[in-house]
Each structure stands twice: as structure tokens, then as C-alpha cells.
KEVO-20534 format. One line per field, with one value per residue (C-alpha): residue number from 1; x, y, z. Coordinates in steps of 0.5 Angstrom, whole numbers. Layout:
BEGIN
num: NUM/... .
X: X/... .
Y: Y/... .
Z: Z/... .
//
This chain:
BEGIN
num: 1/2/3/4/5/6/7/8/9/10/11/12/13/14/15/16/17/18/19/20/21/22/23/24/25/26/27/28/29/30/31/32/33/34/35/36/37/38/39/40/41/42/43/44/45/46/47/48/49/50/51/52/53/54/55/56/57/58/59/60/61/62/63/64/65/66/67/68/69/70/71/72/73/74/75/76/77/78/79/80/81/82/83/84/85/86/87/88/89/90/91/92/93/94/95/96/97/98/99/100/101/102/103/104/105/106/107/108/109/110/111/112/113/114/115/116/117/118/119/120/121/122/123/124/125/126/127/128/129/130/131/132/133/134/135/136/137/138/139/140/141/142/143/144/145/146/147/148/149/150/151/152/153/154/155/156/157/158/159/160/161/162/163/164/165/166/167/168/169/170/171/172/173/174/175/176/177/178/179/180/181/182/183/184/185/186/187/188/189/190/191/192/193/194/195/196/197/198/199/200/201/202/203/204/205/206/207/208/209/210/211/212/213/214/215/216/217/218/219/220/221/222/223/224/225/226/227/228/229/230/231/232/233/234/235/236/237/238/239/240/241/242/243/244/245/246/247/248/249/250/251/252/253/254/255/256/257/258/259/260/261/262/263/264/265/266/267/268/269/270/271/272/273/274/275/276/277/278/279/280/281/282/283/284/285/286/287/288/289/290/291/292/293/294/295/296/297/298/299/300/301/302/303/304/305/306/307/308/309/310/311/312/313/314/315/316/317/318/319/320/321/322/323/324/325/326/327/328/329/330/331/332/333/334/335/336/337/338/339/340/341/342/343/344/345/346/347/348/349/350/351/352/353/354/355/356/357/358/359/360/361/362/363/364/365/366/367/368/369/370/371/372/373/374/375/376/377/378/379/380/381/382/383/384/385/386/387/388/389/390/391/392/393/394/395/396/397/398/399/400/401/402/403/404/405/406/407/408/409/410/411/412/413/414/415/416/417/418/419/420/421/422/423/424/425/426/427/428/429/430/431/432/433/434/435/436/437/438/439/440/441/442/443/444/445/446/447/448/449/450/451/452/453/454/455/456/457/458/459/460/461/462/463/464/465/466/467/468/469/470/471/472/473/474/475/476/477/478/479/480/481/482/483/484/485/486/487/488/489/490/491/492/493/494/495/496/497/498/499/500/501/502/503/504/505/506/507/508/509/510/511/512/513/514/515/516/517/518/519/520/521/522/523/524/525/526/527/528/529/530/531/532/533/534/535/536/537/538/539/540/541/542/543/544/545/546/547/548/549/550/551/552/553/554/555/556/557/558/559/560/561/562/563/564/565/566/567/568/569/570/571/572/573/574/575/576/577/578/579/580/581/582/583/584/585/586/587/588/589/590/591/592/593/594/595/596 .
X: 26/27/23/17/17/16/8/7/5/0/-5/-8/-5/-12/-11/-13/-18/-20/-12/-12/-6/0/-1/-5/0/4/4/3/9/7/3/10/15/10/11/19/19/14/19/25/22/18/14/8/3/4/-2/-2/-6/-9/-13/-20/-19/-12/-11/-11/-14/-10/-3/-7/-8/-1/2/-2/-1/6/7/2/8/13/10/10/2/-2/-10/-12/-17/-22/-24/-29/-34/-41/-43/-42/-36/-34/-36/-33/-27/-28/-29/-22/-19/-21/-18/-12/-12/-14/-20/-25/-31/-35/-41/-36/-41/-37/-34/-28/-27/-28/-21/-22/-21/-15/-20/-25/-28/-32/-35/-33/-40/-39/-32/-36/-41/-36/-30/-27/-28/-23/-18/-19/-18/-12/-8/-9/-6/-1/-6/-5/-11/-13/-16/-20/-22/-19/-22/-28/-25/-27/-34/-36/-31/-33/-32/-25/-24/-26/-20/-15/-18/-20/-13/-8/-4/-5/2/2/-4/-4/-9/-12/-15/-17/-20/-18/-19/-24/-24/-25/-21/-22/-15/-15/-14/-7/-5/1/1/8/7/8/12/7/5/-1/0/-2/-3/3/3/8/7/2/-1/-5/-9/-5/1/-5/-6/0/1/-5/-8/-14/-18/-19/-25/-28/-34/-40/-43/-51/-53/-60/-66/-69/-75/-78/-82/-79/-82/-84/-87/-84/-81/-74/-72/-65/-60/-55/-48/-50/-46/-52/-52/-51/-57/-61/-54/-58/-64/-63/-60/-65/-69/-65/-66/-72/-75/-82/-77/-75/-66/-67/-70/-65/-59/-61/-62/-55/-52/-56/-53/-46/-48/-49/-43/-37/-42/-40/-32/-34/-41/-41/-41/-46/-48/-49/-55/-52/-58/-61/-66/-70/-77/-71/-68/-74/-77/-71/-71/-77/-75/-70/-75/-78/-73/-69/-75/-71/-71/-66/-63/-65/-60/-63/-58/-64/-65/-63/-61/-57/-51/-54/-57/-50/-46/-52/-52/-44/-44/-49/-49/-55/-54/-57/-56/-59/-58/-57/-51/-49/-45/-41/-35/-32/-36/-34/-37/-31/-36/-39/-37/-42/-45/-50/-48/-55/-54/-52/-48/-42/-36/-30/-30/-36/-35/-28/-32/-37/-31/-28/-34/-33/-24/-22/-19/-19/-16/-11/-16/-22/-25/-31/-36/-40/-45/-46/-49/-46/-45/-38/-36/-37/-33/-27/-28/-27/-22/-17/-19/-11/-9/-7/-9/-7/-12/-10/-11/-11/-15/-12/-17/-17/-22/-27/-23/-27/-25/-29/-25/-26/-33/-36/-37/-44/-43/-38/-42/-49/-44/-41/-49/-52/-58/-63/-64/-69/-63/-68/-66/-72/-74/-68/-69/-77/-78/-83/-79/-83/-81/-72/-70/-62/-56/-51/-46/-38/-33/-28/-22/-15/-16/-18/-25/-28/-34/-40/-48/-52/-59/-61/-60/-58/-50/-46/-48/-48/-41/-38/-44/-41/-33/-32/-30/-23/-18/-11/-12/-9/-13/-19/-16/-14/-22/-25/-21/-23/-29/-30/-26/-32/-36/-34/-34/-40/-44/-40/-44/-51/-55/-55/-63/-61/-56/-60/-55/-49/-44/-37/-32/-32/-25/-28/-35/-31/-36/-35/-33/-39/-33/-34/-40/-40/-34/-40/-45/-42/-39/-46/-48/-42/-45/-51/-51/-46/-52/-57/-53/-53/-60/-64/-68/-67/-63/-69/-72/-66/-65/-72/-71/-65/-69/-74/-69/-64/-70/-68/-69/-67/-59/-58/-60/-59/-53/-46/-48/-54/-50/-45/-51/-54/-47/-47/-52/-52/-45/-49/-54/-49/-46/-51/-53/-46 .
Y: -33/-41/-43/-37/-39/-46/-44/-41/-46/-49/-43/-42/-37/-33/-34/-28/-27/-21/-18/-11/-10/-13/-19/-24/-29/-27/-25/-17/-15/-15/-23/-24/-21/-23/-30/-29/-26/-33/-38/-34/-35/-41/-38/-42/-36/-32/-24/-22/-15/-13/-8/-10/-11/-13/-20/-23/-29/-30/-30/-34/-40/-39/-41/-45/-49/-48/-51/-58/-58/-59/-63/-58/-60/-65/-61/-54/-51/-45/-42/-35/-31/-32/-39/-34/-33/-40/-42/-36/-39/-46/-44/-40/-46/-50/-46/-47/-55/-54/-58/-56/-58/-52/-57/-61/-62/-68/-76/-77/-72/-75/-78/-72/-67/-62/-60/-56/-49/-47/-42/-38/-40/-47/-48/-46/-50/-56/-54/-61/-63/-59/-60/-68/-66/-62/-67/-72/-69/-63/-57/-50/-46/-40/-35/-30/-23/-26/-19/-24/-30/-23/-23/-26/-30/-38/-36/-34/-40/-45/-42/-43/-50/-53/-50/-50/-57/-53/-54/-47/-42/-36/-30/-25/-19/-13/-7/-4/-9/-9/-4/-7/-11/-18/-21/-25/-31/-33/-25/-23/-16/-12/-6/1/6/9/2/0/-7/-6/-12/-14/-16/-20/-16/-9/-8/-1/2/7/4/-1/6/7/1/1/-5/-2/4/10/13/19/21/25/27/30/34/37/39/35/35/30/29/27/23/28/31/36/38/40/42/42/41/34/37/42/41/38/35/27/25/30/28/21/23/27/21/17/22/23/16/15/12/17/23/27/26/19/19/25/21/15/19/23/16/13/19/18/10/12/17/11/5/10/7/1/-2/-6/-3/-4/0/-2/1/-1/-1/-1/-6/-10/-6/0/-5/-7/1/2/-2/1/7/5/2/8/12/7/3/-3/-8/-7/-15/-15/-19/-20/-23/-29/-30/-38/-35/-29/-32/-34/-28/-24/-30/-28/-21/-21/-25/-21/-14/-11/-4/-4/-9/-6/-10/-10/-11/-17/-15/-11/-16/-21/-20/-20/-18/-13/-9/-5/2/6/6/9/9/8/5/10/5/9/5/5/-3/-3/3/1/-6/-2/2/-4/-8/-2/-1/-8/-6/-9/-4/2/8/6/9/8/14/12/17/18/23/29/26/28/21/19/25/24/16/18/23/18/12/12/11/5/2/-4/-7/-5/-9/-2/4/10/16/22/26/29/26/24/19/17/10/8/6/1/-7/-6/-2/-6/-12/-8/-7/-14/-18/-21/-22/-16/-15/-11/-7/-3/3/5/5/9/15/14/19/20/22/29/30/31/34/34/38/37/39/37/31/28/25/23/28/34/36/41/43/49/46/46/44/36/36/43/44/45/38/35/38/32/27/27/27/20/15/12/17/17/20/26/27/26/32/38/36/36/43/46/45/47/54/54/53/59/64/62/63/71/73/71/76/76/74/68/65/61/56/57/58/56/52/45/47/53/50/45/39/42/36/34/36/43/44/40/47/51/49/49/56/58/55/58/66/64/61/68/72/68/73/79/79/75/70/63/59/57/64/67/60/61/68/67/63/67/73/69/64/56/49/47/48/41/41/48/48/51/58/58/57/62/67/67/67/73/76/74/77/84/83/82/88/92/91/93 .
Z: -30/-32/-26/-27/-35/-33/-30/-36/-41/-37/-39/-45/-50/-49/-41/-39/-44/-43/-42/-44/-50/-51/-44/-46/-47/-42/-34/-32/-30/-22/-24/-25/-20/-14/-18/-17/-11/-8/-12/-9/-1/-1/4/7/7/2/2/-4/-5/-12/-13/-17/-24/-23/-24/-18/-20/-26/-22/-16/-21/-25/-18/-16/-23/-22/-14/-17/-24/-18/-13/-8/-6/-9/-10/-9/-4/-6/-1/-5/-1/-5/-9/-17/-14/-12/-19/-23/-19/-22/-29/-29/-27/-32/-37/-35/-34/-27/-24/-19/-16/-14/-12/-7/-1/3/2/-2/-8/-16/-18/-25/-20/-17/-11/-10/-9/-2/0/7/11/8/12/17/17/17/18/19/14/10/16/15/7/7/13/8/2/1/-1/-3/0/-4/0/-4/-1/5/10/9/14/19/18/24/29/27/20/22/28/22/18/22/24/18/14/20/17/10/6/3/4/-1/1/-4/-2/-8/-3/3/10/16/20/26/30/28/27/20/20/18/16/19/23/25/30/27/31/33/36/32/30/22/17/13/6/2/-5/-6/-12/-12/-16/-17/-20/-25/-27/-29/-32/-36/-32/-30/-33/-31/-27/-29/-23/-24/-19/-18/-12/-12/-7/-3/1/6/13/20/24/28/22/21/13/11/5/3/-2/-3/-1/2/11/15/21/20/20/15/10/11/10/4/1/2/-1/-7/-8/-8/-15/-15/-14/-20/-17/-20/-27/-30/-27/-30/-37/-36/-34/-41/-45/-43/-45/-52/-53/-49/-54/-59/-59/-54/-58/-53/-46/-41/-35/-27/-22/-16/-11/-4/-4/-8/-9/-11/-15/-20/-19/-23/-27/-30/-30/-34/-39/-38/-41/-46/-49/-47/-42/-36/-33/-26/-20/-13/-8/-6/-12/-14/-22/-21/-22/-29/-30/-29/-33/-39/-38/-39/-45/-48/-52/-46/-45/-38/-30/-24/-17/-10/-7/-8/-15/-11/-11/-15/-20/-27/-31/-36/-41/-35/-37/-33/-26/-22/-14/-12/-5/2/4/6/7/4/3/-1/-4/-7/-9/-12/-17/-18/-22/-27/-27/-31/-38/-44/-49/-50/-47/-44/-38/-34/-32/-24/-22/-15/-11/-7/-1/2/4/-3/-5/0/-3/-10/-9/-5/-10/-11/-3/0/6/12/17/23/30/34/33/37/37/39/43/38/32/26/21/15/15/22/21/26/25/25/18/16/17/14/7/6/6/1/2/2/10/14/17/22/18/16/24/25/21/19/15/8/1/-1/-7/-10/-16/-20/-22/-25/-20/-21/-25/-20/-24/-21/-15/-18/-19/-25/-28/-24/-24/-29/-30/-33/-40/-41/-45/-41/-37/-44/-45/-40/-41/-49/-47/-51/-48/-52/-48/-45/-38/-40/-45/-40/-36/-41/-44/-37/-36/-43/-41/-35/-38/-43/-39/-34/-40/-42/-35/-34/-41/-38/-34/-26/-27/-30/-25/-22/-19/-15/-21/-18/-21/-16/-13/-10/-7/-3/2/9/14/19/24/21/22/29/31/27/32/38/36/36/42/46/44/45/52/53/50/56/61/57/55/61/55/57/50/47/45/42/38/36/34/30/26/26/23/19/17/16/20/28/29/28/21/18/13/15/11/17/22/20/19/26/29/26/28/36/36/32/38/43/41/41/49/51 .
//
């Protein structure tokens, strides 16, 4: 403890200064035992795993001030994603008496400093450079979200070139790692005993047991769902409803019509999410909200809808724009209600007022959408909890029903035949979900369609793995019973008013008349998301009857298809829901039935 103790008066006594209770002179319980367990060992290559909002900044630099305080390395090197973050890195490390030069280009390095803050493009551009740096002097190199050395193969070849003579390397990661199968730079990988090599952390701290410990705060989702209508490509037009099973490409296409700004899903969002602002302002004055958007035209036409429905102005941060990092710094001291940006605030961004968040981006990988929560988990007092509003997207769903499961990178993927793994995304995804500057990604080409008009419904509340509520309309009771729960709770007092609410609600809709049930009133555990693996069983199911059908009645495949949709109504078997299928399968075996 003697050794541990020694690094802590290096930092300020308000370091971290946004602790939650109790911890803003000392290290969180797991800072200290990864701190023990690193001075224990002495290892050259040390992985910590931290969920977001942990403090993997905090333990890094108290290591750090301790490995310079004993003359175990002489400078540090930062090595950060993005330009905010490196700053942000340099700016921490000042208020614990370490000096970074975050603007560092080339030549030697100003006798104030301890060493400088990079960005991962930067090693890659002149990855020399730092090698020459770290043979010189003894360096302590800190990998920050180290998943970021895969993101192409010379940004990890330039790693392991420029910090191979690295004295110690410490690597930091907060969310789940690739999925692909680019090893990363100095991780170390065991095989497990089904003989997948997986990555192996030197000390794991989850999300779930930050809960438990109060570290960061709980999330409470609310997700919308709606009807959508747009036009193919082939100019055909589809209705649907969000949530409903649909084949993958119309799930997309639904989406992206529920996102769009001219549509009715976005504006009742938006206003529910302001609403819930108001109730957790109520015991947080100061909490702000965060749009996570798609692009840039999404982004500033979101902005003006929150102008529209607040009457104040919303900050705007797009990821090629040389002030974002100073508009986000303005936002975060300031008392604004409102941030829309694109995805570049998606990681490492601190900013630990936001309390609420709008998912309004369809990317759908679990990276991203872990660093997305992640912005809205830092605590900062006994009971807070943050609220994020998604759509009703299974992957979303199944995202935010896991927030607690911990992962490994792993350097072999096994699948089996007609296996489908919302986890084992392709690198492209992977590559799509980690850009900073707003790309043409050939999306729009891809699944070219035209948004026709899309409407909101409140439909559930996931919380701890649980899901409560039934739909409800924008702006009627029993949605404002879940926007006004406050926002200062334990999260068992979060549970039992989510469950007494969804009781009263139950009751309330058993009083109203059949003509008044307009809407699918189920208790969300009972309206489960049906898998794309499901539908793909139900419209291979259909297929099989249909083709036995062929030989009983002589009508070739496309007529008895066309009258299923004639007899049953809806769209193409590829986009008809799973209650469709289910009806034409029914039907073709009454038909079927009838000829024998």
C-alpha cells in the first residue's frame, strides 16, 4: 500500500474532479487494485479494460506519475484516437503535474515538457520518429482505446514499429474490441478451449460491477417504434411498423425513414427527450442532452427542430470542423440544454453533464453503440441516471439489454452454417462506425429509397435487462408517466416505479373500450423482437409449403405467391412481417388441405 500511497500525492485533491461521492481525493477501488496489481508485477505491457466513464484516465496518469516518481521511465507518450481527445489527454495530465505537448510535430522536445500526446494517424504518418524518441529516453507509452491501432493495418504496423523499444506500454480500452481479426499491437492473445485465440486482459472493470459500485450511472432506455412509409428504388411504396420482424434491408429502410428530419418519428422524439430534460433538470439543473446523428444535413436539421420545439438554440459539432473541439469544451462548461453531432462524439468525449441522448445515427454496431452510451454513464452524485432514446431496432434492443456483458477480442471466428451473430459484424461495418469525418459511405446508393412520411410511439423502457411499459401515442399519460420519472434514483427505486407504472398502465387500457385500443396493448416482455434468423426460418418455411403446394395444384411459384398477397394482403415475402408469413403459411396448408 506504502508504494500506491506514494503516487497519490502527485494529484490535486480535486483530481478526478468530477468523481462521484466519497472518491475525489483518493483512487476508485478497482484504480487502486489495477495500481497494486501493476507495482506487484512490474510488467512491460500492462491492458487495462474499463468501461466508459470509469476512469481509465485518472488510474493511467496516477501510474504514470508514479513510474516517473521512481525512476522507472523518464517521459510519457500519449498515443489518443482524435485531435479533442489527445488535448483532452494533455489537459488532465497537467492537473496532476504532468506536462504534455499535445501540438508536438518533430525535433527535440521543449525541456518543460514530460512528453508529448499523439494522435494514431500521427504515429502513422512518422512512426520513426517516436521510435527514435522512446530508444533515447526510457518512455511509458499509453495506448488509449487501443482497438484504434487495428483500424487499418499501418496504424498498428506503425505501433509496433515506432514503440517496440518502449520501456513500459500501457494499453487502455473502455468498449468491446474489433471484430475483425487484425491482432493489436502489443495485446496479448490465449487460446480458449474451444481454440479461439481471445484477447487477455491484465485487469477487467465492467460495466456491471461500475454499476454496483456507483462508479457510473444507470441507463434507463426509451425506445420508440412507429409507422413508416417510403418508396423503393423500384418505386414501389412500403408501409411498415419500426420493430415489427422484417427482412434486413426493409429493418434499414424503416430506420432511415424514421430518421428523417421532414418526418413526424423525429420532432415527437426529440420533444419527449426535451421533456425528460426538464423532469432530470428538475434534480440535475444542470444536464444536458446529446443527438448523436448520421450526418451533417442530419445534424443541423435537427438542430432546427430542437429550436423549433424548445425556443433556444442547440450547439452544433461536426467532425471536419476545425472548432469542434472548442465548441464541445464551451458546451460542457456551459449550462446549454442541447448538442446535436455526428459520430465523432461518440468516444472519449467528456463532457459528464449529458444526462440525455437521442440514438439518431443507424449505425448498429455494438462498438459504437457502447461509445455512444458511454458519453451519457459518467457519474458525478449519488442517484443520477441517464435516459437515451433509440428507435426499435432489434440490434438496439439486444445492445441495450446486454450493456452488462463483457467481451474479448478474438483472433478466430468459427461460424457455423445459417448462425447469425449480431456481434461478428464485417470490418467494412467496423471501419464505417469508427470514422470521424462524415463520409459519403455509398449508403444512400445502396438501399436508394425516398422517406414518405413516419410517425412515433412510445413503445417500451429497457432497464437492467428488463423491459416495461405498452405503446402509448406522443404526449399521452401514460408516456409522460415514464418521461417524468425523476431523475435522482437508486436503481431499485428505478425498477419498482417502472414496474408500478407499467401495472397502472395495464389497468388503465383493460377500462378502455375495444374501439379505443388502437394500438398493440401488450406489456413489452410479451411483444418480443423476433431475430432476422426467425424470419429467415419463417420465409423458408413458406417457400417449402409453397413449392409442395406447386405439385399438388400445377400453378407455377409466382401465382400462388401472388395470391397469398392477394388473399392475406401485405408486401413481397421479403418484406412482409413475421405475423404475414405466418398468415400465408396458414393459408397455403388450409389450401393445401383442401385438394387432398
Amino acid at each position: 500500500m506504502t508504494t500506491t500511497a506514494a503516487s497519490s500525492h502527485h494529484l490535486s485533491p480535486a483530481f478526478p474532479g468530477r468523481a462521484p461521492w466519497g472518491t475525489a481525493n483518493k483512487l476508485r477501488a478497482w484504480q487502486q487494485g489495477a495500481m497494486e496489481k501493476y507495482i506487484q508485477e512490474q510488467p512491460r505491457d500492462f491492458l487495462a479494460v474499463a468501461t466508459p466513464g470509469a476512469g481509465k484516465t485518472t488510474f493511467a496518469l496516477t501510474l504514470a506519475s508514479w513510474l516517473l516518481h521512481h525512476h522507472v521511465v523518464q517521459q510519457v507518450t500519449v498515443v489518443a484516437p482524435t485531435e479533442h481527445l489527445k488535448k483532452q489527454w494533455a489537459e488532465a495530465a497537467a492537473r496532476v503535474g504532468i506536462k504534455l505537448d499535445p501540438e508536438y510535430s518533430a525535433g527535440p522536445l521543449g525541456r518543460e515538457y514530460d512528453g508529448v500526446a499523439v494522435t494514431y494517424a500521427g504515429v502513422g504518418v512518422r512512426p520513426m520518429l517516436h521510435r527514435n524518441r522512446a530508444e533515447q529516453r526510457k518512455t511509458l507509452v499509453i495506448l488509449d482505446e487501443i482497438h484504434h491501432a487495428g483500424d487499418s493495418k499501418s496504424w498498428g504496423e506503425a505501433c509496433l514499429e515506432a514503440f517496440e523499444p518502449a520501456t513500459r506500454r500501457l494499453a487502455l480500452t473502455g468498449t468491446p474490441f474489433r471484430s475483425d481479426t487484425n491482432p493489436i499491437p502489443f495485446v496479448t492473445y490465449e487460446e480458449d478451449n474451444a481454440g479461439i485465440r481471445r484477447s487477455a486482459a491484465d485487469y477487467t472493470y465492467g460495466y456491471g460491477s461500475a454499476l454496483s459500485d456507483g462508479v457510473v450511472r444507470p441507463v434507463i432506455f426509451l425506445s420508440y417504434s412507429g409507422q413508416m412509409r417510403w418508396r423503393t428504388k423500384a418505386g414501389d411504396e412500403i408501409a411498415a411498423r419500426l420493430g415489427e420482424p422484417m427482412t434486413k434491408d426493409a429493418v434499414s429502410q424503416a430506420w432511415r425513414t424514421a430518421l428523417d428530419p421532414r418526418g413526424d418519428w423525429m420532432p415527437s422524439v426529440l420533444r419527449a427527450a426535451d421533456q425528460r430534460l426538464t423532469e432530470v433538470r428538475k434534480a440535475i439543473p444542470d444536464a444536458g442532452a446529446l443527438v448523436i446523428a448520421s450526418d451533417q444535413d442530419s445534424a443541423r436539421a435537427y438542430a432546427k427542430l430542437i429550436r423549433e420545439i424548445t425556443g433556444t438554440k442547440a450547439t452544433v459539432v461536426l467532425s471536419d470542423d476545425t472548432g469542434a473541439s472548442q465548441r464541445i469544451d464551451d458546451f460542457s462548461a456551459s449550462e446549454d440544454r442541447w448538442m446535436v453531432a455526428v459520430r465523432m462524439v461518440s468516444e472519449g468525449v467528456d463532457v459528464p453533464r449529458l444526462a440525455v441522448g437521442v440514438y439518431a445515427t443507424t449505425i448498429s454496431t455494438p462498438l459504437f453503440f457502447a461509445q455512444a452510451v458511454g458519453r451519457f454513464v459518467r457519474s458525478r452524485r449519488r442517484g443520477e441516471t441517464a435516459s437515451v432514446f433509440l428507435p426499435t431496432v432489434p440490434d438496439l434492443l439486444t445492445f441495450a439489454n446486454e450493456m452488462e456483458k463483457e467481451r474479448d477480442h478474438a483472433l478466430d471466428k468459427p461460424k457455423k452454417e445459417g448462425e447469425e451473430d449480431p456481434y461478428a459484424e464485417s470490418e467494412k461495418e467496423m471501419e464505417e462506425a469508427n470514422k470521424e469525418q462524415d463520409e459519403d459511405t455509398g449508403e444512400q446508393e445502396q438501399f436508394s429509397f425516398e422517406a414518405l412520411e413516419s410517425e412515433a410511439v412510445f413503445d417500451r423502457v429497457l432497464f437492467d435487462g428488463a423491459e416495461f411499459g405498452m405503446q402509448a401515442h406522443p404526449g399521452s399519460e401514460e408516456e409522460q408517466d415514464y418521461l417524468g420519472i425523476p431523475g435522482l434514483l437508486e436503481p431499485d427505486q428505478v425498477q419498482m416505479l417502472l414496474q408500478k407504472r407499467q401495472a397502472r398502465q395495464i389497468a388503465h387500457s383493460k377500462k378502455k373500450p375495444d374501439t379505443e385500443a388502437d394500438l398493440l396493448e401488450l406489456p413489452a416482455e410479451r411483444r418480443p423482437v423476433v431475430s432476422h434468423k426467425e424470419m429467415m426460418e419463417l420465409r423458408k418455411r413458406l417457400n417449402t409449403l409453397v413449392s409442395a403446394y406447386v405439385h399438388q395444384s400445377g400453378k407455377p411459384h409466382g401465382v400462388i405467391h401472388t395470391e397469398l398477397r392477394r388473399v392475406c394482403g401485405g408486401p413481397p415475402s421479403a418484406e412482409a412481417t413475421a405475423g404475414q408469413l405466418k398468415q400465408r403459411i396458414t393459408k397455403v396448408q388450409e389450401w393445401a388441405t383442401r385438394m387432398r
